[in-house]
N, C-alpha and C positions, 0 to 999 in steps of 0.2 A: 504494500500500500504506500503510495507518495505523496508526502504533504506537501502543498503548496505552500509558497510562502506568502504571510500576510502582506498586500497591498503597504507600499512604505506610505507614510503619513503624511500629509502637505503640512509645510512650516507653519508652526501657527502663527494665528496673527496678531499683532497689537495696534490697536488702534491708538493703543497713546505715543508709538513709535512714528506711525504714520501723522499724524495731525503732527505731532514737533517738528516733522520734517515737513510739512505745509506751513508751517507756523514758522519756521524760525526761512524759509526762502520766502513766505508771503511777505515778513517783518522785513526782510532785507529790502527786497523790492519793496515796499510799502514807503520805507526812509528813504530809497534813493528817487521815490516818486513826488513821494511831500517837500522833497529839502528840493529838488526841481523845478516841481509846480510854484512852493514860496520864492525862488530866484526869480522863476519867472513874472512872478505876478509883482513883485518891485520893478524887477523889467520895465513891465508896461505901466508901473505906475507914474517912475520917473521919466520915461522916452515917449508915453502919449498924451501922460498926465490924469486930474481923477475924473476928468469928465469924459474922456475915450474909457478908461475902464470903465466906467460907471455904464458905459454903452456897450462895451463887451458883457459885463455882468448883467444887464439888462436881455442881451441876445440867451446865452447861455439858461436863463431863467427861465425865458418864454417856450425855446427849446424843449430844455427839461421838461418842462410843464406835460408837455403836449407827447413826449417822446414814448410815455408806456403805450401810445396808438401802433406803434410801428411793431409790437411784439403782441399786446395783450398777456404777458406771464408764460408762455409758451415754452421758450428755451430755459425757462429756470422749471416751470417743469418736466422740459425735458429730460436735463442734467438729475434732476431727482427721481425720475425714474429710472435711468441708466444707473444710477448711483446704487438702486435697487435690486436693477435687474438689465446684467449688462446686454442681453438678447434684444433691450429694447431701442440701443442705438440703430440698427443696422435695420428694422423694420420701419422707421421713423423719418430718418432723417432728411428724404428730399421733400414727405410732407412737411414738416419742420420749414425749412426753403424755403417752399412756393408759398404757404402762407405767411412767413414775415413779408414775403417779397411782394407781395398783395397789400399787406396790413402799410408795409412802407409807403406805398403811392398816398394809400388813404392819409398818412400820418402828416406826409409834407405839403399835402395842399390843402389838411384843415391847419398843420403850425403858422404856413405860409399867409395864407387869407386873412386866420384870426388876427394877427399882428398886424396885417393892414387894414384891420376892421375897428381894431382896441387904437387905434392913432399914431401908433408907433411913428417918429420920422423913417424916409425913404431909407437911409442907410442901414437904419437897424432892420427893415423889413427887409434887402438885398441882400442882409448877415444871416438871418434865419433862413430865408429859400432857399443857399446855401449850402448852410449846416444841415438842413433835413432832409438834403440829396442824398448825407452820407449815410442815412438806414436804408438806401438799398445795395449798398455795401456790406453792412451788417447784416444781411440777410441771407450772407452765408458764412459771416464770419462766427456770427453768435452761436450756431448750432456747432459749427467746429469745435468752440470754445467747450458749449454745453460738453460734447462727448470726452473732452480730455477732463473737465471737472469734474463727470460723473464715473469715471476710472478712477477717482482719486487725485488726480495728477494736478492739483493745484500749485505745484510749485513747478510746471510749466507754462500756467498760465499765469501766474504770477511775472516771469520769466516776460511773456508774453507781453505785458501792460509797462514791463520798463523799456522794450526795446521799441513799443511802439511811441510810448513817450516821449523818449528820448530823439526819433526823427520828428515828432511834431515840434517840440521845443526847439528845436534845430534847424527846423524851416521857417515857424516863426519869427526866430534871435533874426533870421537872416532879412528876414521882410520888414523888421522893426528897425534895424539899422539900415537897412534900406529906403529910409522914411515915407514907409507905407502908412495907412490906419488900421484900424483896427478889422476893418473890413479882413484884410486880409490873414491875420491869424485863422480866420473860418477856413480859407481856403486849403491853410496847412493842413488841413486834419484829410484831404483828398489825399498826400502824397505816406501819410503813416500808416492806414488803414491798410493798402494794397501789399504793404511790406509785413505787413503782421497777416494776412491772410496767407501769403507765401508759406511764410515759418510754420503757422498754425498745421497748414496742411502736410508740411515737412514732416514735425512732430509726429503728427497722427499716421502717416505714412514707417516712420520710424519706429514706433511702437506699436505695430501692427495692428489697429482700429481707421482703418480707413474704412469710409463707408460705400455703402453698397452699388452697382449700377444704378443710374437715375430710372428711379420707380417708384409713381405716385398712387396713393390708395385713397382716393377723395373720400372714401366712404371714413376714413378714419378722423377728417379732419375737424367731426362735430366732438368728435372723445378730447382730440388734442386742444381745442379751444375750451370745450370746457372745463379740462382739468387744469388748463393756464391760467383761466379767468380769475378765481381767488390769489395768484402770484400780480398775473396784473390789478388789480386792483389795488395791492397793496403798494405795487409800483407807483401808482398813478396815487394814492395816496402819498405816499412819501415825497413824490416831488411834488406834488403839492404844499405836501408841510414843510419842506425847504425852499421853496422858491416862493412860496405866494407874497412873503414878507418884501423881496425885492421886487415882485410886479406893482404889488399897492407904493412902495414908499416909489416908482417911478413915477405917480400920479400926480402924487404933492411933494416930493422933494428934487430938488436939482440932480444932475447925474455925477455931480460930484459927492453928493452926500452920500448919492446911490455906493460911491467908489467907495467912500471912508465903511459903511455897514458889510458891506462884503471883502472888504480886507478885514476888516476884527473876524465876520464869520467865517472866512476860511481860513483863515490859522487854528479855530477849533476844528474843523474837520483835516487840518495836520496833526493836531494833538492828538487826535480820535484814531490816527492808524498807529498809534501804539500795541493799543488790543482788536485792532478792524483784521490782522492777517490771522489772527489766533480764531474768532468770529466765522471768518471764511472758509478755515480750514475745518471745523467741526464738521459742519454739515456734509458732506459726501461720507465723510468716514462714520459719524453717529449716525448717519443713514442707513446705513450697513448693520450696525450698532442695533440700532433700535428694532427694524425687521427681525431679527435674532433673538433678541431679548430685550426688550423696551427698559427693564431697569436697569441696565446698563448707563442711562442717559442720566438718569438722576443724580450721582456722584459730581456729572460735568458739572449740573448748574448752579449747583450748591458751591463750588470752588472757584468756579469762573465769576460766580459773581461776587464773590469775598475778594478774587483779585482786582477785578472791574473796578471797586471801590478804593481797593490797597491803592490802584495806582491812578485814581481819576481824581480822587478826593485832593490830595496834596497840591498834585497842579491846578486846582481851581481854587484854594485858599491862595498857593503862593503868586497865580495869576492874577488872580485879583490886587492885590496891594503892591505890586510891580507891573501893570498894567500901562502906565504911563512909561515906563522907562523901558518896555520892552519894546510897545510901539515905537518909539522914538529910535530904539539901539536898532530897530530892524529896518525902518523905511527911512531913518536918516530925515527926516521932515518935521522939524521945529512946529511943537502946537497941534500937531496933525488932530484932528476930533475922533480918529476909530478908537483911540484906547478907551472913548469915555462907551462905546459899543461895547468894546471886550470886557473890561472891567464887570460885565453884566452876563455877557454871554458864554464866558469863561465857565460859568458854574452849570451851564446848558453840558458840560462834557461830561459829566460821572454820569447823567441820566440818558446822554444820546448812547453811551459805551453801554449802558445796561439795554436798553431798548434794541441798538442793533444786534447783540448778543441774543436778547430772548426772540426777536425775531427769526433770526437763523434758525433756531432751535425749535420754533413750530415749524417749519419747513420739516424738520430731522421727523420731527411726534406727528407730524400729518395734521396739523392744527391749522394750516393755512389758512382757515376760511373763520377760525377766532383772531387769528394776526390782521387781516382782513378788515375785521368789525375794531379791532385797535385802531389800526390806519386810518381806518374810515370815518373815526370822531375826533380821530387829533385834527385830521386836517381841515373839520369844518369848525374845531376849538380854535386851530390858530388863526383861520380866516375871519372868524370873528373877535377875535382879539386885535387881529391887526386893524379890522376895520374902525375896531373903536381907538387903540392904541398907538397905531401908526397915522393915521390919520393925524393926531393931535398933537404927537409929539415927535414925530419923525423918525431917527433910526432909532432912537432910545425906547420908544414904543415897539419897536418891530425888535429891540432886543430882549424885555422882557416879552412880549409875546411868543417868541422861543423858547424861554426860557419855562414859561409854563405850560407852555404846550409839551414839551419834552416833558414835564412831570406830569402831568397829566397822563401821556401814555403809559410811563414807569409804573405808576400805579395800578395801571390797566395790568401791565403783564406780571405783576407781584403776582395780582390778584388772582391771575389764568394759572401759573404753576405752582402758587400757594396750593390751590384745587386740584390741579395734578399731580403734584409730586409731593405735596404735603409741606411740616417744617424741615429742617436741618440749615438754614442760614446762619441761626447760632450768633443771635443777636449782642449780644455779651463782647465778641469775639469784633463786630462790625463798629462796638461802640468803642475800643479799645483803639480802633485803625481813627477812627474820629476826633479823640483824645491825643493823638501823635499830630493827627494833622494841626490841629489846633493849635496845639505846642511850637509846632514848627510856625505855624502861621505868625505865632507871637515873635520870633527868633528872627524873621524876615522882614516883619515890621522891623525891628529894631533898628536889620542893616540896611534898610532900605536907599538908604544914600549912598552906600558903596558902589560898587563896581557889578555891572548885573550877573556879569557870569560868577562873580564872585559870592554874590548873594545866594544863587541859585544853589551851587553850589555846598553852602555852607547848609541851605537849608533841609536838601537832602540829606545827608551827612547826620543831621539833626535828627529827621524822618526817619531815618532808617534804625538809629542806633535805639529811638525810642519803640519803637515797632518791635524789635527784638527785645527789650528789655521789660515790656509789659506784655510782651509773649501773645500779641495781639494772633498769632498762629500759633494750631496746635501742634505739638513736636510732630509728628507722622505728616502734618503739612511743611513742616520746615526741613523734613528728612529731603519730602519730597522735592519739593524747591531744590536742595542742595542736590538733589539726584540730575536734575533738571538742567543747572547751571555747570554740572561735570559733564554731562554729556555734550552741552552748547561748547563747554571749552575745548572737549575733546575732539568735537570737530573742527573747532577752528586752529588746533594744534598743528603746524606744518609738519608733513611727513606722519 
């Protein structure tokens, strides 16, 4: 008689192996994207000045706005389903295609029109016709993307987002010193997209997920919009609740003001990709996760979001009270008015780090259509915030109407995985990170006239040693951390 031998075993897997290695190339690329975009956006502050930004911010606004028409949630449910179940790229993908590429026409001739309906001047309506040519670009670029996200592989597409950044900022520098307007940074984004579709397909080619010969299943195409429509929605929510604040103050405020509120507000969405690669990388792999055994997912959110606070909480005390001197140390512009923005909007960052994190995480639990009805009252919260708030008071109105619109949502999604996944945030633990912050907050007061980096500095320094010494983490989380930061070293060890 002859025994066979047992089938050998597939490696097992770790998901907390996989997400650090999304997370620590998302981080990378995330800092080489922010520290970029902030050069650039001084760029254009000091070579068009704040009232060409405040016209580019105005473009990019009305855009956004309008931009989840060109998808409807589709590719990000596509990617969640591949993430699922990888059988479902290669049955999918050219319906995927044909309807962005459909939903695109629709998208760029209502962006187009409404801007010249809403009064926009001719320039800024010739910047948006433009810019929403490039979702029929997109419309094969995004399902590419999908299929390498839902293999995991975010830290190709990560990869992806710097090299394309990098030709757009590089065609722009060159039209700016070229003493173009602002018209034409829109135009850059024609010559980056074509260069990141190459690669993407490269990739996918390379790692053997290329998709299938072009064949379309119309009949599929009511399942795939419907199961997109809760993603889009929340799309179409979110830029809503990010941009509406710059559509209304373009009403009643100059487009200079326009410039000074959107430089305070996009330096918090640099601060915010601190924890946005960590965000990004859960979902495909907790996706996996959660199919398997849904309480696997509970651990994340309990820790992510003690760190969300560990590290959101601090920069928006020490933001706050060096709010004057960073503005100033960053755009070099004597008196400039965005610090008196940020100074406000700064503390919008622990609650947007929490919000984008739990959002991720109903995509993981199949919650999309509760994330949905979050989105869907913040952005008619902040629209009526700003209508009463910005209206009156200009950017300082539209900054705290961020500011509570963001809490507002936080509250929403306590409240959704309080109900799902119960306690364990370990309050005690949260109020201890509070108490450090605070502390340091007093310590940065103090220096506040020194030297900013030096301030900064010191006040971390502060932070950190009081964090460890009121044990604001439990030892098994500080093992873990130190497990965390040997492995990060380990790879960055040459040889």
């Amino acid at each position: 008689m002859t025994h066979q031998q047992p089938p050998a075993e597939a490696p097992k897997r770790s998901a907390g192996r996989i997400i650090l290695r999304n997370t620590l190339v998302g981080f990378s690329a995330q800092m080489v994207l922010r520290v970029a975009n902030f050069l650039f956006q001084v760029l254009v502050i000091r070579i068009l000045g704040d009232s060409q930004f405040g016209q580019y911010s105005i473009v990019l606004a009305w855009a956004g706005l309008f931009s989840v028409l060109g998808d409807l949630g589709v590719s990000q449910f596509y990617a969640r389903e591949i993430a699922r179940d990888r059988s479902f790229a290669a049955l999918h993908f050219w319906d995927v295609v044909v309807i962005r590429f459909l939903l695109a026409i629709l998208a760029a001739l209502v962006t187009t029109i409404g801007a010249g309906w809403y009064g926009y001047e001719p320039e800024i309506v010739l910047a948006v016709g433009l810019f929403t040519t490039t979702y029929l670009l997109q419309a094969l670029l995004a399902p590419m993307t999908a299929i390498l996200t839902g293999n995991e592989r975010v830290d190709i597409t990560s990869s992806l987002d710097v090299i394309g950044q990098v030709v757009l900022l590089s065609a722009s520098g060159l039209f700016l010193f070229a003493g173009l307007n602002f018209v034409w940074l829109v135009v850059a984004s024609f010559i980056n997209i074509p260069v990141v579709m190459i690669l993407a397909f490269w990739f996918i080619r390379r790692n053997r997920l290329s998709p299938p010969p072009f064949k379309v299943n119309v009949r599929s195409w009511g399942s795939l919009l419907k199961g997109g429509l809760p993603f889009g929605f929340i799309q179409l929510s979110l830029s809503f609740a990010f941009r509406v604040d710059t559509i209304v103050l373009s009403r009643v405020v100059s487009n200079a003001e326009v410039g000074w509120y959107n430089a305070a507000y996009n330096l918090i969405f640099t601060l915010n990709s601190v924890v946005r690669p960590f965000s990004t990388a859960v979902v495909p792999t907790l996706a996996r996760e959660h199919a398997a055994n849904p309480d696997n997912v509970r651990p994340w959110y309990y820790q992510g979001t003690r760190m969300i606070l560990f590290i959101g909480l601090p920069i928006a005390v020490g933001g706050m009270i060096l709010s004057e001197q960073l503005i100033l140390f960053l755009y070099d512009y004597p008196n400039i008015p965005a610090y008196l923005a940020f100074m406000i909007l700064i503390w919008d960052l622990p609650t947007l780090m929490y919000a984008s994190y739990c959002g991720n995480l109903t995509t993981v639990m199949r919650l999309e259509r509760n994330a949905a009805v979050v989105y869907g009252t913040q952005g008619i919260v902040n629209l009526i915030l700003n209508l009463i708030l910005s209206t009156r008071f200009g950017m300082i109105g539209a900054a705290f109407s961020t500011v509570l619109t963001d809490f507002y949502s936080t509250a929403l999604f306590y409240v959704l995985f309080r109900h799902k996944l119960g306690p364990g945030l370990k309050f005690n633990r949260l109020a201890r990170i509070g108490l450090a912050a605070a502390a340091m907050g007093a310590a940065v007061f103090l220096l506040r006239d020194i030297h900013l980096i030096v301030a900064i500095g010191i006040g971390a320094v502060v932070y950190l040693a009081l964090v460890w010494l009121i044990r604001a983490f439990s030892q098994e989380e500080q093992a873990r951390l130190g497990r965390i930061v040997a492995g990060i070293t380990a790879r960055l060890r040459p040889g």
